[in-house]
C-alpha positions, 0 to 999 in steps of 0.5 A, a space after each residue: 944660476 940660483 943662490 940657496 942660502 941654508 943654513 943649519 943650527 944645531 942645539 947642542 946641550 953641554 952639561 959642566 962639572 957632571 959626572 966629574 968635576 972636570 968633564 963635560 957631556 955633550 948631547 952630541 958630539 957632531 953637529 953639521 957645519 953652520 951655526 950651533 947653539 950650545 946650552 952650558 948647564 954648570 952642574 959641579 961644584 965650582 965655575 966653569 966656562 966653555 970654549 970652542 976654538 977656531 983652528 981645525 983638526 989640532 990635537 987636543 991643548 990645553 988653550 986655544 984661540 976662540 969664542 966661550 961662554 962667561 964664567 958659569 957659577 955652580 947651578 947656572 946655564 950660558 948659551 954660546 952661539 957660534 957659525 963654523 962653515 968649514 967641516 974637521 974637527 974642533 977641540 973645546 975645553 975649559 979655560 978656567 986654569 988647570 980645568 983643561 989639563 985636568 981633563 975638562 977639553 974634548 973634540 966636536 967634528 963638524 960635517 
């Protein structure tokens, strides 16, 4: 029996701090299950960073176990690559203090 090994990547642009400073806009907001490659252009006025958490379908929080970006200054871009195999959604958020509350967070669903 034969082995195929594909594997997807997703480029996934995130802009941070647009159209208010506590929201981002994502180029898509599912991608297939593999790795996904996410551009983090920080447009708003004070750093922000970009975190994907590895628990599947929670509801949205306000922290999380993860993988981000390094604090992104005003102007600045990050690139985050992370591999997710297993489909479901998955929330990610800011996780400089009060930004997620505040409403910087949202949810990736993976097919």
């Amino acid at each position: 029996m034969a082995h195929t090994d594909v594997t997807t990547v997703t480029h996934v642009m995130v802009t941070a701090g647009k159209p208010s400073e506590f929201k981002f806009t994502l180029s898509a907001s599912t991608a297939k299950r593999g790795i996904i490659l996410f551009k983090v252009t920080n447009k708003g006025s004070i750093p922000h960073d970009f975190k994907v958490c590895t628990i599947r379908n929670k509801p949205l929080a306000n922290s999380c176990p993860g993988t981000g970006t390094r604090l992104i200054t005003p102007g600045q871009s990050n690139t985050l690559r992370i591999a997710i195999l297993l489909r479901g959604t998955y929330e990610y958020l800011c996780t400089v203090p009060g930004h997620a509350a505040a409403g910087m967070k949202g949810i990736l669903t993976l097919t």
